[in-house]
C-alpha positions as CSV (number, residue, x, y, z in Angstrom):
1,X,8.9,-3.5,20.9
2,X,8.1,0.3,19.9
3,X,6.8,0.6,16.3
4,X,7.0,3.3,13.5
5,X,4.3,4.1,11.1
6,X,5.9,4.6,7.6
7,X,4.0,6.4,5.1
8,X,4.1,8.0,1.6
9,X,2.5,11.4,0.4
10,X,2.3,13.0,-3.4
11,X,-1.0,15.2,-3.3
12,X,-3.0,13.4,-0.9
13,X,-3.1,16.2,2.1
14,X,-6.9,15.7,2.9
15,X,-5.8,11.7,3.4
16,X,-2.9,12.3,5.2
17,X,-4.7,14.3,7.7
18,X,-7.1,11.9,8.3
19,X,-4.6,9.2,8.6
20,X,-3.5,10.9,10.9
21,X,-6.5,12.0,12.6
22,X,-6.9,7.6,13.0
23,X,-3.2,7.3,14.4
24,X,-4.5,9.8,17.6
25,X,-7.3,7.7,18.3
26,X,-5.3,4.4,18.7
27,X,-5.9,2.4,21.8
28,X,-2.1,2.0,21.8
29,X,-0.5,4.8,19.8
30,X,2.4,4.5,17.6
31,X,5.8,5.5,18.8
32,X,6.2,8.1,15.7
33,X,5.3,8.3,12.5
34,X,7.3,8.6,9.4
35,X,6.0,10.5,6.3
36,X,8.3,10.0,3.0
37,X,7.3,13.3,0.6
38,X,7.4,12.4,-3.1
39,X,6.8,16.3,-4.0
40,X,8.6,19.3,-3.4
41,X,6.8,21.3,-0.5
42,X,6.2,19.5,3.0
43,X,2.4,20.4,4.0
44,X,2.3,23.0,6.1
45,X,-0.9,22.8,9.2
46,X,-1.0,19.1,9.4
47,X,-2.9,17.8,13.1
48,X,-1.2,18.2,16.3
49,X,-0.2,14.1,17.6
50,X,1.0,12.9,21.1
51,X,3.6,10.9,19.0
52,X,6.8,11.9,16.8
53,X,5.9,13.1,13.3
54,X,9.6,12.7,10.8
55,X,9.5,14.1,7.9
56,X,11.8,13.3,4.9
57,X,11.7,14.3,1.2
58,X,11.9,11.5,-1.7
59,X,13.6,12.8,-5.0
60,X,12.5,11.8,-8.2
61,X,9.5,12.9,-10.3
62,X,7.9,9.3,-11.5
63,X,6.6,8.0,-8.4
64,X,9.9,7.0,-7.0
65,X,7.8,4.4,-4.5
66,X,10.2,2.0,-3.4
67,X,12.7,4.5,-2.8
68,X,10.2,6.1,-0.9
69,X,9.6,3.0,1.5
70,X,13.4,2.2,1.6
71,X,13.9,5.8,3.1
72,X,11.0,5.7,5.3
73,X,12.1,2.6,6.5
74,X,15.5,3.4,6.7
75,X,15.0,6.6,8.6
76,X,12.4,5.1,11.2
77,X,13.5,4.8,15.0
78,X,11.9,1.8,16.2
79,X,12.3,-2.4,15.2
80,X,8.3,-2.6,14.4
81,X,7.6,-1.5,11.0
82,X,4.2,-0.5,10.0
83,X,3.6,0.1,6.2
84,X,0.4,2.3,6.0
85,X,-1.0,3.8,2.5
86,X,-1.7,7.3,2.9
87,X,-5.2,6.8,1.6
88,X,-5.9,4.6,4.5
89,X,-7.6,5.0,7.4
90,X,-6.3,3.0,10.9
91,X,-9.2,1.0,13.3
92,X,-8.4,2.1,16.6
93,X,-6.8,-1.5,17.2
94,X,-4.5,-1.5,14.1
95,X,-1.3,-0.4,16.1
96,X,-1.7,-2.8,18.7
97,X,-3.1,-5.5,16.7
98,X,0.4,-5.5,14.6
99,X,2.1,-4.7,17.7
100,X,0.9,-7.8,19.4
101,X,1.8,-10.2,16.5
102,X,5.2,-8.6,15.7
103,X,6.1,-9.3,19.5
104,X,4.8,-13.0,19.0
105,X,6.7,-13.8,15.7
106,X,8.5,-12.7,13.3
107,X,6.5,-12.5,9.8
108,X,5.2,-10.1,7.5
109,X,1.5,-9.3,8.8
110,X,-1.0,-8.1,6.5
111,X,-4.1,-6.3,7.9
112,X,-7.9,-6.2,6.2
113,X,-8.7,-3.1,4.2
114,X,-12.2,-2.3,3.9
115,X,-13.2,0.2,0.9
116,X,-15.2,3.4,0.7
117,X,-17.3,4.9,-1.2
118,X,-17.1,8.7,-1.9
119,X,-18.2,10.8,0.6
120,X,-18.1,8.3,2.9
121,X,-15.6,9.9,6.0
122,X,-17.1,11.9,9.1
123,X,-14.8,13.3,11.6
124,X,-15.9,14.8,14.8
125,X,-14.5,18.3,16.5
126,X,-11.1,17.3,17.5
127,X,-11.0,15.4,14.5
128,X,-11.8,12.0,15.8
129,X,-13.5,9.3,12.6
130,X,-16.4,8.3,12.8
131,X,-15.2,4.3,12.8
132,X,-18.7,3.0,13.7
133,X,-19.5,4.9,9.8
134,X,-16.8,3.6,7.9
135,X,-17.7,0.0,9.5
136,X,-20.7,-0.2,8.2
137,X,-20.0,1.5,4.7
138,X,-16.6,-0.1,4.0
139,X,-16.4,-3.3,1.4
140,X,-13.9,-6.2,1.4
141,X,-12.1,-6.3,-2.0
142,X,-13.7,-9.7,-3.6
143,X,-9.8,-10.7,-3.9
144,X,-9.2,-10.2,-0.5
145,X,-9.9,-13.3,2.1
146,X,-12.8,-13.0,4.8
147,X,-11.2,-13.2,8.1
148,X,-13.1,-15.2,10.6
149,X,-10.1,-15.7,13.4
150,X,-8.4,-13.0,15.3
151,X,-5.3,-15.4,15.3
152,X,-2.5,-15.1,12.3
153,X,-3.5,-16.6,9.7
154,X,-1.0,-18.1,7.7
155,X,-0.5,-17.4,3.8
156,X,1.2,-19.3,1.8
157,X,1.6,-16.7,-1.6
158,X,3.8,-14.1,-1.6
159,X,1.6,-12.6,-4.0
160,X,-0.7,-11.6,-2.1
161,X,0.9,-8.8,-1.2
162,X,-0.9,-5.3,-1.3
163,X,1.1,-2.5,0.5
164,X,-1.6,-0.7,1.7
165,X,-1.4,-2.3,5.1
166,X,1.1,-4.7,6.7
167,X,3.8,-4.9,8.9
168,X,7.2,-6.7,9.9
169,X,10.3,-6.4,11.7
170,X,13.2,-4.1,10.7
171,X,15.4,-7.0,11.1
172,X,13.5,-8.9,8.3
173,X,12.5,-6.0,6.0
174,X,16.5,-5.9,6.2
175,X,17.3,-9.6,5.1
176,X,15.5,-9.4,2.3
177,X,17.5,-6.2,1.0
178,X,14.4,-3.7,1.2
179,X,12.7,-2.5,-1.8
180,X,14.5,-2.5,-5.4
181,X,14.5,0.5,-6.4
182,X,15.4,-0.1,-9.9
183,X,11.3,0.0,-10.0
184,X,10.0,2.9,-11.4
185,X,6.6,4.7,-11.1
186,X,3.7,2.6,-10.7
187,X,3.5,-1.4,-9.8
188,X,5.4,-4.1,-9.0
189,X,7.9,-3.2,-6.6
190,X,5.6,-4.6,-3.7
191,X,5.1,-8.1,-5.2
192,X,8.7,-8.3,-5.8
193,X,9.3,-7.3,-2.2
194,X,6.9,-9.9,-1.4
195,X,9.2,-12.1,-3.4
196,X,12.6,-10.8,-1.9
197,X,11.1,-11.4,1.7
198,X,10.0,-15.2,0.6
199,X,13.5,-15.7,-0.2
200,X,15.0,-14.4,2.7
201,X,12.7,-17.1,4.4
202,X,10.1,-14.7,6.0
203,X,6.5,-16.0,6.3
204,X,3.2,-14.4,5.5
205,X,0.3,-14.0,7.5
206,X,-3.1,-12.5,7.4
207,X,-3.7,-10.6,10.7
208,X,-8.1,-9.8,11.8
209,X,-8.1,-6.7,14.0
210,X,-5.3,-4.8,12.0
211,X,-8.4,-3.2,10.1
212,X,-8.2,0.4,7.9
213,X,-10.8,1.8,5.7
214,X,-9.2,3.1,2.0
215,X,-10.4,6.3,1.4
216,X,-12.2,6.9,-1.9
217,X,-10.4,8.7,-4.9
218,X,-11.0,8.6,-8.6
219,X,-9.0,5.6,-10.3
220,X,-8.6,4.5,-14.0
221,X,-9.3,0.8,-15.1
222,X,-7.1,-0.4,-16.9
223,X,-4.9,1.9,-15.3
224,X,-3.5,3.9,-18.6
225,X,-2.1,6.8,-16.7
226,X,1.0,4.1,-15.8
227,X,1.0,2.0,-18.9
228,X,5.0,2.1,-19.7
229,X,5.4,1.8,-15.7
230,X,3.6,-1.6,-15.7
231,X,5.0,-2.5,-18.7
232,X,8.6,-2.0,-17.8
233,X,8.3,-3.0,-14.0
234,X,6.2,-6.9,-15.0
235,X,9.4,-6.9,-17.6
236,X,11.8,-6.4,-14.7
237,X,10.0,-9.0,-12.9
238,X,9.5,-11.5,-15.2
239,X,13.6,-11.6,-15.9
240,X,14.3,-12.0,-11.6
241,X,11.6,-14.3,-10.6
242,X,10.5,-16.3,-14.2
243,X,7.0,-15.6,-13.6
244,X,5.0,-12.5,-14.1
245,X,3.1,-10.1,-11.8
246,X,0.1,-7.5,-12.7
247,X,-1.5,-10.3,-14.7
248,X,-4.8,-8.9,-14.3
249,X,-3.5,-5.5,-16.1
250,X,-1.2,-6.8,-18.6
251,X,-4.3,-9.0,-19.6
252,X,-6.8,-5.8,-20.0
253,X,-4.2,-4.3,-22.1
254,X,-3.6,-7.5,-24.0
255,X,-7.2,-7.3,-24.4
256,X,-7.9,-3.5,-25.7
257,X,-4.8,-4.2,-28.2
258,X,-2.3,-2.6,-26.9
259,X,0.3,-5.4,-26.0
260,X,1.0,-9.0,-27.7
261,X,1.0,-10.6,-24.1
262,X,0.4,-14.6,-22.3
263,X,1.3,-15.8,-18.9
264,X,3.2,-18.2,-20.9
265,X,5.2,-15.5,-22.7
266,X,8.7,-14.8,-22.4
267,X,8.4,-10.7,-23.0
268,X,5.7,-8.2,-23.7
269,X,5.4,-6.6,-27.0
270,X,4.0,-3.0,-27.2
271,X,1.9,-2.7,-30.4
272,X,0.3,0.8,-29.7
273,X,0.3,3.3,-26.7
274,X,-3.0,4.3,-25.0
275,X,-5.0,6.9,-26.7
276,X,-6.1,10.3,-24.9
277,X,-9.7,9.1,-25.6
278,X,-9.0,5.5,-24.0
279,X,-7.3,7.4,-20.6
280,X,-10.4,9.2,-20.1
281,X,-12.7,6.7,-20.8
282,X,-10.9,4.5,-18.0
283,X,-11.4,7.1,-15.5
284,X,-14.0,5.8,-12.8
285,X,-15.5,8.3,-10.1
286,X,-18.4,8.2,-7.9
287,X,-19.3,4.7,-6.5
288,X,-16.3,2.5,-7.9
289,X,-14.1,1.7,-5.1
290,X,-11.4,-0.2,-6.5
291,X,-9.5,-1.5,-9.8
């Protein structure tokens, strides 16, 4: 099986290149990689790779995300699909890793992600990480299960989705109908993909090995910036699937007074919209790694 690394770029160059800079030091390189644009100008001077580099451009000015995966996805040569955030950073083992258990099952396979602080990324000359570094300096998210097999491990919530790292099959990410891209801007068009694959009757694993280190940027908790996105998208949700997603947002928002908003409620009421003061408050630099 040859595999295709999908990723998507809006004003992350410095991450991309190092993304990229991990894909050439893979112990089994990927057979191309795929890089959805969701801005106007393609970067010019990215790294040379011994692989294929596709590049396609994503209309659409409010983070049009899943259209972005559906494209990349849709575009991409090879049966082996490798979702990879653009703020990530792959383990030299990654490609092979998802390689291996793609071969051995079908599935959706998520791989660890270890987070950085700032500052935290050293690349040699030709551009090679320095893993051994980001080892030792990345953190497990506290939601995120400590691995202590290199065998699949299997999960039982769809949930538990993140896209920064996992892979399946074309065939599968087909079944399930792809990404709906009636989701707009930021969240929840990956836990209803999650959903969408469930019901399609793919399973879930967790997969040791298939490491990458997310690169540090600033982030806003709550996340303000994309309060009518959340809003709308765990709306859109809630009417598929009966259940809501983002709980952990919708409930910081309940609690700042913003919404009128249970996990036993049948619709979210907006009472007020983020002030300019509350954005910037929410914005978190320096050591703060994740939301």
């Amino acid at each position: 099986m040859n595999t295709s690394v999908l990723t998507l770029v809006r004003d992350r160059r410095a991450h991309l290149v190092n993304l990229m800079h991990g894909l050439n030091a893979q112990s089994r390189p990927p057979d191309e990689l795929v890089i959805a644009w969701m801005q106007p100008e393609i970067e010019p001077d990215l790294p040379a790779t011994g692989f294929a580099v596709r590049h396609i451009r994503v209309e659409g000015s409010d983070l049009p995300l899943a259209r972005a995966r559906n494209l990349a996805a849709e575009r991409a040569a090879h049966e082996g699909l490798i979702f990879l955030d653009v703020d990530c950073i792959p383990a030299p083992e990654l490609v092979q890793r998802y390689l291996d258990a793609l071969a051995e099952r079908a599935g959706l396979f998520m791989g660890e992600v270890r987070y950085l602080p700032a500052d935290a990324v050293r690349v040699d000359a030709d551009g090679t990480p320095d893993f051994e570094r980001m080892d030792r300096l990345g953190e497990i998210h506290p939601a995120r299960p400590r691995l202590k097999t290199d065998a699949p491990v299997s999960e039982g919530d769809p949930g538990q989705l993140w896209g920064l790292s996992f892979a399946l099959r074309r065939a599968d990410h087909a079944r399930a109908g792809g990404f709906d891209e009636a989701y707009e801007g930021y969240g929840g068009e990956e836990t209803d993909y999650a959903w969408r694959l469930a019901a399609a009757g793919v399973d879930f694993y967790w997969l040791a090995g298939a490491r990458a280190w997310h690169q540090h940027h600033p982030l806003y908790r709550p996340p303000y910036p994309h309060f009518e996105a959340i809003v709308t998208n765990a709306r859109r949700f809630h009417a598929r699937w009966g259940r809501w997603c983002m709980d952990y947002w919708l409930g910081m928002f309940r609690d700042a007074g913003l919404i009128d908003w249970s996990p036993a409620a049948d619709d979210i009421v907006v009472r007020r919209q983020p002030s300019p003061e509350e954005i910037r408050a929410a914005r978190l630099d320096g050591e703060v790694r994740y939301g």
